[in-house]
BASE-308493 format. One record per atom (N, C-alpha, C): residue number from 0; atom name; x, y, z. Coordinates in nm, 2 decimals, padded with zeros to 4 digits. Example, Ala and Ser with C-alpha at 12.3 -4.5 7.8 and 13.67 -1.06 7.14 Angstrom:
{bator->0; pamar->N; xx->01.32; yy->-00.57; zz->00.78}
{bator->0; pamar->CA; xx->01.23; yy->-00.45; zz->00.78}
{bator->0; pamar->C; xx->01.32; yy->-00.33; zz->00.78}
{bator->1; pamar->N; xx->01.28; yy->-00.22; zz->00.71}
{bator->1; pamar->CA; xx->01.37; yy->-00.11; zz->00.71}
{bator->1; pamar->C; xx->01.29; yy->00.00; zz->00.79}
//
This chain:
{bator->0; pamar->N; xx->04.58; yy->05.98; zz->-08.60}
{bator->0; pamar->CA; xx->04.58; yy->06.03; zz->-08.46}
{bator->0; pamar->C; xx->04.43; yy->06.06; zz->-08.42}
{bator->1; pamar->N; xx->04.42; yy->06.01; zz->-08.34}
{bator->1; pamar->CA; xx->04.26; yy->06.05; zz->-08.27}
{bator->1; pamar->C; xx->04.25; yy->06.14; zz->-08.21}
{bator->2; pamar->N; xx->04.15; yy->06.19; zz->-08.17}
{bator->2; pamar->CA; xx->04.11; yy->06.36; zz->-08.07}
{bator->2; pamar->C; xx->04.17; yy->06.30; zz->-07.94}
{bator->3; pamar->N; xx->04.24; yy->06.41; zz->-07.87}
{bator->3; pamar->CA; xx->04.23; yy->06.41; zz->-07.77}
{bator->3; pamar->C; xx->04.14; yy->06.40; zz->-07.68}
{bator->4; pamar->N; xx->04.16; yy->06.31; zz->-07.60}
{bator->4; pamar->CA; xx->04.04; yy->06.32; zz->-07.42}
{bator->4; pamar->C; xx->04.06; yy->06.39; zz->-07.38}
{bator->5; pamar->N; xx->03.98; yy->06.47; zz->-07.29}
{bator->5; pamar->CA; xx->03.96; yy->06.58; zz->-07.20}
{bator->5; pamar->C; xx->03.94; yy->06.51; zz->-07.09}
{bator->6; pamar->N; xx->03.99; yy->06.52; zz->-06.96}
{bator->6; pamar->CA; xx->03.98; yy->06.46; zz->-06.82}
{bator->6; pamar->C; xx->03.97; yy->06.62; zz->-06.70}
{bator->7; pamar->N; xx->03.87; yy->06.64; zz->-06.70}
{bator->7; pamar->CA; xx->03.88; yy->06.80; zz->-06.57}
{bator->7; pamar->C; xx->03.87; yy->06.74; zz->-06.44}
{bator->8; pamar->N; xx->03.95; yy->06.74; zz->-06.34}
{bator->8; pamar->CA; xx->03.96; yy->06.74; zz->-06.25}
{bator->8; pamar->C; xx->03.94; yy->06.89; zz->-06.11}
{bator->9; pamar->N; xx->03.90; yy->06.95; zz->-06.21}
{bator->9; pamar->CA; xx->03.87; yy->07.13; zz->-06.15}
{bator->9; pamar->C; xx->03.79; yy->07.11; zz->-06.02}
{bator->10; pamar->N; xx->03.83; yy->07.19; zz->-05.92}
{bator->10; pamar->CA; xx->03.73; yy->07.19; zz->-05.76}
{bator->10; pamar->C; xx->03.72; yy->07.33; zz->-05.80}
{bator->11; pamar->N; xx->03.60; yy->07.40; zz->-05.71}
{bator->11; pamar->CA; xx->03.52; yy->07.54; zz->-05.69}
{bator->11; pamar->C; xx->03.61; yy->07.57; zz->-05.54}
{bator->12; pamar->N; xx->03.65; yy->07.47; zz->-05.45}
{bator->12; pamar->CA; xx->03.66; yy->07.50; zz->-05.30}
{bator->12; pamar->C; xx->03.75; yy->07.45; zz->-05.28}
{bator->13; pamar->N; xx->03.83; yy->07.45; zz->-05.10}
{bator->13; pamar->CA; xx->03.93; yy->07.39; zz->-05.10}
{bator->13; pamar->C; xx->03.86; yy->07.23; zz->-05.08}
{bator->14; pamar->N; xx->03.97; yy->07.16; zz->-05.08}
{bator->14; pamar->CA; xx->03.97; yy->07.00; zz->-05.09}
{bator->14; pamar->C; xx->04.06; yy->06.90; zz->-04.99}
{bator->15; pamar->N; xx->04.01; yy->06.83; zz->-04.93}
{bator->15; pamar->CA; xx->04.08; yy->06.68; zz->-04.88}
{bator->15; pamar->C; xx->04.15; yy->06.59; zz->-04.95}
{bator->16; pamar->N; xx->04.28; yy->06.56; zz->-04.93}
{bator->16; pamar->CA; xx->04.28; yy->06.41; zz->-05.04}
{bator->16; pamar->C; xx->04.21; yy->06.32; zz->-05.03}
{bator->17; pamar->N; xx->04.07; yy->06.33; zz->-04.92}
{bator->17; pamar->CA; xx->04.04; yy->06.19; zz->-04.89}
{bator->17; pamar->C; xx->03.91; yy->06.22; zz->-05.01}
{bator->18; pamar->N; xx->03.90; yy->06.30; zz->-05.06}
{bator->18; pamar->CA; xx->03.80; yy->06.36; zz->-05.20}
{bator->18; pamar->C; xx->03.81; yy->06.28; zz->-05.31}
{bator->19; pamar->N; xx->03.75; yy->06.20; zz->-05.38}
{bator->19; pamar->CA; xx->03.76; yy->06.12; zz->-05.53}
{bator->19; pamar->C; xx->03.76; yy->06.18; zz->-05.59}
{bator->20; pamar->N; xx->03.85; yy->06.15; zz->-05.73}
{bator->20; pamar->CA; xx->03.84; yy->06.21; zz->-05.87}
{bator->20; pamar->C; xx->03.71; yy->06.20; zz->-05.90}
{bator->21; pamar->N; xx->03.71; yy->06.30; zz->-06.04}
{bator->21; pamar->CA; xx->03.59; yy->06.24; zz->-06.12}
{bator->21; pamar->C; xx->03.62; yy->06.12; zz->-06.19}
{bator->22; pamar->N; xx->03.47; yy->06.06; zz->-06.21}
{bator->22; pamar->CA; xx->03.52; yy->05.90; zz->-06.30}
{bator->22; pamar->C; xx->03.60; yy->05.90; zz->-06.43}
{bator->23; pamar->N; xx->03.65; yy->05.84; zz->-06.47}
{bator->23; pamar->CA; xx->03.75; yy->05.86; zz->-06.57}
{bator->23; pamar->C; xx->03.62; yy->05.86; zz->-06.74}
{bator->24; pamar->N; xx->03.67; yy->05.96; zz->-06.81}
{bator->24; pamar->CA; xx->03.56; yy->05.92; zz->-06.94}
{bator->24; pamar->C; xx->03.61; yy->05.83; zz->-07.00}
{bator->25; pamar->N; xx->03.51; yy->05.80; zz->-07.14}
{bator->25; pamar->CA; xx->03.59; yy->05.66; zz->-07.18}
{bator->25; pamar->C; xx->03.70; yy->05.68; zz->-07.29}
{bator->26; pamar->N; xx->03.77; yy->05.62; zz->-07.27}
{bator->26; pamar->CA; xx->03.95; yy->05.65; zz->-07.35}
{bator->26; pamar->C; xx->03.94; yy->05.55; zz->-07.40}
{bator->27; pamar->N; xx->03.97; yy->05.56; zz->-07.57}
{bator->27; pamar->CA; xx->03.97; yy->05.48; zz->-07.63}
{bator->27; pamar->C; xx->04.11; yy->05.44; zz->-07.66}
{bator->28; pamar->N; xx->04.12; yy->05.29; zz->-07.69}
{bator->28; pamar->CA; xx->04.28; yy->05.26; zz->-07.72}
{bator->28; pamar->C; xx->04.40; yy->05.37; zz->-07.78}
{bator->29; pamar->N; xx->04.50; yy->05.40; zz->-07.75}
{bator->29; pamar->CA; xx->04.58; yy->05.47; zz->-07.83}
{bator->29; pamar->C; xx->04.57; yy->05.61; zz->-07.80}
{bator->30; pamar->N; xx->04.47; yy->05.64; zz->-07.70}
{bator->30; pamar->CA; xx->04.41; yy->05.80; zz->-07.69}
{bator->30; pamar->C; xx->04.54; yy->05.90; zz->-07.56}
{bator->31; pamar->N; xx->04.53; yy->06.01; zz->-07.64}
{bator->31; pamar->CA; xx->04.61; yy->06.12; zz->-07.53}
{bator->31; pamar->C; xx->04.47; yy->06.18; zz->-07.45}
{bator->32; pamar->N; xx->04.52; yy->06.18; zz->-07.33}
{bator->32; pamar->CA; xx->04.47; yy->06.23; zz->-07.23}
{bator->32; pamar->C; xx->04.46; yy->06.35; zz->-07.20}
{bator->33; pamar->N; xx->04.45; yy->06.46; zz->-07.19}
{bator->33; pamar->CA; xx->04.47; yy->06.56; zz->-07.14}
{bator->33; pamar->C; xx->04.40; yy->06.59; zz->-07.00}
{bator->34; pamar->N; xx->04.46; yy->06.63; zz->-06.90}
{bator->34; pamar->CA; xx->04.40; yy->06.63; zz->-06.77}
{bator->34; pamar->C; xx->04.37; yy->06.82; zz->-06.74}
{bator->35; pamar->N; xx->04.27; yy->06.87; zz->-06.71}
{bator->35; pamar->CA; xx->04.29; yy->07.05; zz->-06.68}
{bator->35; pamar->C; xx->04.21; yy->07.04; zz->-06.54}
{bator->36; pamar->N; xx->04.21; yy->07.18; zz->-06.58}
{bator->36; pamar->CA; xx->04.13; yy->07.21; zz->-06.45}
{bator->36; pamar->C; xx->04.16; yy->07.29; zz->-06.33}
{bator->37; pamar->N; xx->04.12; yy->07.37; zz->-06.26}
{bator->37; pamar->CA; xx->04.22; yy->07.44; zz->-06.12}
{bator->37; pamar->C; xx->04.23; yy->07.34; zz->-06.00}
{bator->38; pamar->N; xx->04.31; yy->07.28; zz->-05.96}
{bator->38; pamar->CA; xx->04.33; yy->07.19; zz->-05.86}
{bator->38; pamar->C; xx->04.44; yy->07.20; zz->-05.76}
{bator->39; pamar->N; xx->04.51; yy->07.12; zz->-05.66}
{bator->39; pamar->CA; xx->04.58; yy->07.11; zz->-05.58}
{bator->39; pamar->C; xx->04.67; yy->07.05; zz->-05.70}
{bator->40; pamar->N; xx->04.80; yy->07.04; zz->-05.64}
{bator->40; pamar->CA; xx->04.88; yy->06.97; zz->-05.76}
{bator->40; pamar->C; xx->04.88; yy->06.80; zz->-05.69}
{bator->41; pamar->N; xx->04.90; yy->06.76; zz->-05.61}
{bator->41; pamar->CA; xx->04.88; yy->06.67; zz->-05.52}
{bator->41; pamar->C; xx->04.76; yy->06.56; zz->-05.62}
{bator->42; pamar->N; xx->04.64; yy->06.67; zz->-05.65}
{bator->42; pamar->CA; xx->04.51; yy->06.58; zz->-05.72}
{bator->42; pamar->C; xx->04.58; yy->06.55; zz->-05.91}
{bator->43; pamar->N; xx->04.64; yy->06.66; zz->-05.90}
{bator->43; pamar->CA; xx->04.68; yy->06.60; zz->-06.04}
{bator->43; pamar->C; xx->04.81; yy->06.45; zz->-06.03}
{bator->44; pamar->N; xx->04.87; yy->06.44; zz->-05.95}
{bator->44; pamar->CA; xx->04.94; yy->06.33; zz->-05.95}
{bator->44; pamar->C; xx->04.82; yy->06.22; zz->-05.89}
{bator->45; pamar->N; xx->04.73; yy->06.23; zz->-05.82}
{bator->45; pamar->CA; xx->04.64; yy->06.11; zz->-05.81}
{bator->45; pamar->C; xx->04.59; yy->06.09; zz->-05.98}
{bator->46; pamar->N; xx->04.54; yy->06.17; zz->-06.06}
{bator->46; pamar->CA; xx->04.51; yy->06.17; zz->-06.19}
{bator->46; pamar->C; xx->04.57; yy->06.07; zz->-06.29}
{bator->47; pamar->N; xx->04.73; yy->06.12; zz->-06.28}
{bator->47; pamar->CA; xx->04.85; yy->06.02; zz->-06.35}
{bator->47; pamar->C; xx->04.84; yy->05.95; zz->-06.32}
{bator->48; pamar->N; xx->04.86; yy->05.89; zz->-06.16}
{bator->48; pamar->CA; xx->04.84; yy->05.74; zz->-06.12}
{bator->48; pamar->C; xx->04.72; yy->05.65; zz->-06.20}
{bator->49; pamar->N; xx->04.62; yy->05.73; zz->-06.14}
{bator->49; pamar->CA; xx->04.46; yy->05.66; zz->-06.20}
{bator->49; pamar->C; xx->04.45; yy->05.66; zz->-06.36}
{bator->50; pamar->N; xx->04.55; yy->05.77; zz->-06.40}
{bator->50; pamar->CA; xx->04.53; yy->05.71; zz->-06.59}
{bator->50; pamar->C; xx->04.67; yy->05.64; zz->-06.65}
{bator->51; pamar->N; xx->04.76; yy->05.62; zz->-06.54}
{bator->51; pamar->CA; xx->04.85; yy->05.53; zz->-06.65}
{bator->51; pamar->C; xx->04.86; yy->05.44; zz->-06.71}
{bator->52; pamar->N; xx->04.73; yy->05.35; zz->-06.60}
{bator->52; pamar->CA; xx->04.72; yy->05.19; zz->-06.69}
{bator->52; pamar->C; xx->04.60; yy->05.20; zz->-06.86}
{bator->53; pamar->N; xx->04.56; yy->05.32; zz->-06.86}
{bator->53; pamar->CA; xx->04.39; yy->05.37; zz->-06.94}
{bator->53; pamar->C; xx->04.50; yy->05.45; zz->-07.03}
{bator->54; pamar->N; xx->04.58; yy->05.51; zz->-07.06}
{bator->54; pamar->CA; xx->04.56; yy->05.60; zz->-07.14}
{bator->54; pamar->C; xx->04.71; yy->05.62; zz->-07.22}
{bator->55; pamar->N; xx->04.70; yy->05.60; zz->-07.40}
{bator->55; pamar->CA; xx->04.88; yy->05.59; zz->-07.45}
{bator->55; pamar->C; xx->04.95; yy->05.70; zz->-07.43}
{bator->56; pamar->N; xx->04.88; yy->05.79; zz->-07.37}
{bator->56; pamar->CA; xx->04.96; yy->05.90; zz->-07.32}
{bator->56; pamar->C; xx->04.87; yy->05.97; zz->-07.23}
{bator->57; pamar->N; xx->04.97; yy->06.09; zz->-07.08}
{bator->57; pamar->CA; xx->04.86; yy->06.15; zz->-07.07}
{bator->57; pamar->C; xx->05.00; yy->06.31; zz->-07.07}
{bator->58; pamar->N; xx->04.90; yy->06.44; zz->-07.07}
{bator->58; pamar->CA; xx->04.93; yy->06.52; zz->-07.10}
{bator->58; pamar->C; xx->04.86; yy->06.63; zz->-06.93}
{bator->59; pamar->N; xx->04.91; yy->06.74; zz->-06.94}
{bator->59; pamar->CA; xx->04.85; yy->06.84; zz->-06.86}
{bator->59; pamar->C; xx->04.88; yy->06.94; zz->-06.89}
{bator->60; pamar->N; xx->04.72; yy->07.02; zz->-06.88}
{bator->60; pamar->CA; xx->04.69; yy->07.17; zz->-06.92}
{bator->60; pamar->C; xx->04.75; yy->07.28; zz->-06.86}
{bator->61; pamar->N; xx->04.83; yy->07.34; zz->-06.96}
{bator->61; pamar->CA; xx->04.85; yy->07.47; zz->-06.88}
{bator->61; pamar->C; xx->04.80; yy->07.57; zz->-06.96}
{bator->62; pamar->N; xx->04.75; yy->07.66; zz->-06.94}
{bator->62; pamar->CA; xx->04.71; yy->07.79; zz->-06.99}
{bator->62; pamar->C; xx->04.79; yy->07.86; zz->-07.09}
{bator->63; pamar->N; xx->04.90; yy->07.87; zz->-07.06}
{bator->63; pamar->CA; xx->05.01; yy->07.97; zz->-07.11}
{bator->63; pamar->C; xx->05.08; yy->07.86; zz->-07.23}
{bator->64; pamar->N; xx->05.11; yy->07.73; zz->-07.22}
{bator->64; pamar->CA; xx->05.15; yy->07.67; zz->-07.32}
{bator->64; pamar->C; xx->05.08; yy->07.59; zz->-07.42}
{bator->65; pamar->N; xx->04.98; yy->07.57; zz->-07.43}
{bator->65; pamar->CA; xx->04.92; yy->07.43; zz->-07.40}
{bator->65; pamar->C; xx->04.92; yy->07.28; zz->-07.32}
{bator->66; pamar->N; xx->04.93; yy->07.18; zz->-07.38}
{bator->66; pamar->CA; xx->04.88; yy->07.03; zz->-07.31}
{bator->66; pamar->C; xx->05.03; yy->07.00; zz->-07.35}
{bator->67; pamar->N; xx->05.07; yy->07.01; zz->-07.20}
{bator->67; pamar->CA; xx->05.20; yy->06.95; zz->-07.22}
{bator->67; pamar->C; xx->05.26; yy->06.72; zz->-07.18}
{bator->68; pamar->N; xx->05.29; yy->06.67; zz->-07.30}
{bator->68; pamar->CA; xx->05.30; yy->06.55; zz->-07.20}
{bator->68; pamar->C; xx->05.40; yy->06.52; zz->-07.13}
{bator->69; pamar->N; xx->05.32; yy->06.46; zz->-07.03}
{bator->69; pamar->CA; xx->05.40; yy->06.43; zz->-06.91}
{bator->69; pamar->C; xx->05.44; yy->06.26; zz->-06.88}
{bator->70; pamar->N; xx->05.35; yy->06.22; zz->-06.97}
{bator->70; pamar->CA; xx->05.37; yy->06.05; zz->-06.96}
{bator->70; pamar->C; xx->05.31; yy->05.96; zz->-07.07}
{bator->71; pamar->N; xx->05.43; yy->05.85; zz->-07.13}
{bator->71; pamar->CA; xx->05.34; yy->05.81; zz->-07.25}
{bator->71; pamar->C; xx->05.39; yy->05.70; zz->-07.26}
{bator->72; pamar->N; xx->05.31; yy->05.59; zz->-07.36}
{bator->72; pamar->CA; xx->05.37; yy->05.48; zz->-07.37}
{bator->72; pamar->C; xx->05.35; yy->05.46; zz->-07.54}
{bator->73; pamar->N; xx->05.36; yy->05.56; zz->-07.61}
{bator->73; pamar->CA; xx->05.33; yy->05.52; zz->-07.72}
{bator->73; pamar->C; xx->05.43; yy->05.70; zz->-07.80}
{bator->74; pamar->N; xx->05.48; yy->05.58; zz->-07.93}
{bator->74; pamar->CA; xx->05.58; yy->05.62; zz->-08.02}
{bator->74; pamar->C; xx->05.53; yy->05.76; zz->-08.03}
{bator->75; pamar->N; xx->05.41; yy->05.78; zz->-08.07}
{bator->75; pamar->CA; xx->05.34; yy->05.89; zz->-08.12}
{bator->75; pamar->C; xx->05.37; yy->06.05; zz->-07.99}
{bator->76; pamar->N; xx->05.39; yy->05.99; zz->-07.87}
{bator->76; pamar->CA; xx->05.39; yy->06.12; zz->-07.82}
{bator->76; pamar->C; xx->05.51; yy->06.10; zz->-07.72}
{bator->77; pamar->N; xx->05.56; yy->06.23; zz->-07.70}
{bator->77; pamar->CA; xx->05.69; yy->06.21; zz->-07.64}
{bator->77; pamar->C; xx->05.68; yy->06.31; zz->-07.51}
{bator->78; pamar->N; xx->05.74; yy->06.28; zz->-07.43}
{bator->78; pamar->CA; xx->05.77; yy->06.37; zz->-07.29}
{bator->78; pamar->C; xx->05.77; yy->06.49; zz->-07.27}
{bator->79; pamar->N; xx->05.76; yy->06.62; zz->-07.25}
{bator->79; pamar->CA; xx->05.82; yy->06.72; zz->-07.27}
{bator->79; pamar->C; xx->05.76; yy->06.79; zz->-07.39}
{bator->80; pamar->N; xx->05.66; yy->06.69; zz->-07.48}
{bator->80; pamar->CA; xx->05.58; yy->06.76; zz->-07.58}
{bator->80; pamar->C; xx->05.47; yy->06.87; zz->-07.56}
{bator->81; pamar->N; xx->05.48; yy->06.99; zz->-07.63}
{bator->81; pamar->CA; xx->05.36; yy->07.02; zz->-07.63}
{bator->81; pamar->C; xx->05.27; yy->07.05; zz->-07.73}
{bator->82; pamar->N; xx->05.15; yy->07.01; zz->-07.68}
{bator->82; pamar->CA; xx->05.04; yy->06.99; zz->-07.77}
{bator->82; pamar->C; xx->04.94; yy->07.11; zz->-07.80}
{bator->83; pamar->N; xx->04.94; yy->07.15; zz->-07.91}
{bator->83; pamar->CA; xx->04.86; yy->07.31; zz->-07.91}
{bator->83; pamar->C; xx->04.66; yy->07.19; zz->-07.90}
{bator->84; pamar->N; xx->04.60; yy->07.24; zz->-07.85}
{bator->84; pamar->CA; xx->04.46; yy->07.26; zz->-07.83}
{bator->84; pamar->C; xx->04.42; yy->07.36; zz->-07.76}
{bator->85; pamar->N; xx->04.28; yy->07.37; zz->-07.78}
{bator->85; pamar->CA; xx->04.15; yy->07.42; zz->-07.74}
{bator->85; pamar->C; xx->04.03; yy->07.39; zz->-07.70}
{bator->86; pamar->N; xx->04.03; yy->07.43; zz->-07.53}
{bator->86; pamar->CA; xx->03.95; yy->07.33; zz->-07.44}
{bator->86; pamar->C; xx->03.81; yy->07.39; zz->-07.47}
{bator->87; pamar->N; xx->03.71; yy->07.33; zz->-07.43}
{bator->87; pamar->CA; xx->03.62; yy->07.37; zz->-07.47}
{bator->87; pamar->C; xx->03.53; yy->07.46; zz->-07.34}
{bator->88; pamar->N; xx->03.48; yy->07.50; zz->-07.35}
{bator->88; pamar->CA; xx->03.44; yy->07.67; zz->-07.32}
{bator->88; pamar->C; xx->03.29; yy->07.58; zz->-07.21}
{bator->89; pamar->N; xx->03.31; yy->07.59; zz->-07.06}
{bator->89; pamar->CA; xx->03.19; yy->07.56; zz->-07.04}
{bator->89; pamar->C; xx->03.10; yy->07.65; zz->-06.96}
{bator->90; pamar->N; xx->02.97; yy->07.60; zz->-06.93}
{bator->90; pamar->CA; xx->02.86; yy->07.69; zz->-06.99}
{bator->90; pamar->C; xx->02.86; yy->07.70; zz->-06.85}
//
């Protein structure tokens, strides 16, 4: 199993949908996604869209449970999973 990707989609302010994500980092074959961040929920379904063709699973952060997945195309991770991590702390 490889490390999970971290994808933050987090805004400071309110937002437009006409706003771009950030660029996607790079996902290596096979990789879970994890998406966090404080956002509109609206920007996290543009997120799913933009990672389902990129990524064998993707997952989203919640605080209180961990990275739960939400969408996958690979044996290894399942729907409804949750995944214990720890995001990294930024500065």
């Amino acid at each position: 199993m490889t490390a999970p990707i971290i994808y933050s989609i987090a805004v400071s302010s309110p937002i437009t949908p006409s706003e771009p994500l950030p660029p996607l980092p790079d996902i290596p074959r096979g990789s879970l996604v994890i998406v966090e961040g404080r956002a509109p929920i609206w920007r996290y379904g543009m997120a799913l869209h933009k990672l389902h063709a990129s990524a064998a699973a993707i997952a989203f952060y919640d605080p209180r449970l961990g990275a739960v997945v939400v969408a996958t195309h690979s044996q290894e991770w399942q729907v409804g999973q949750v995944v214990d991590v720890t995001l990294p702390v930024e500065k």
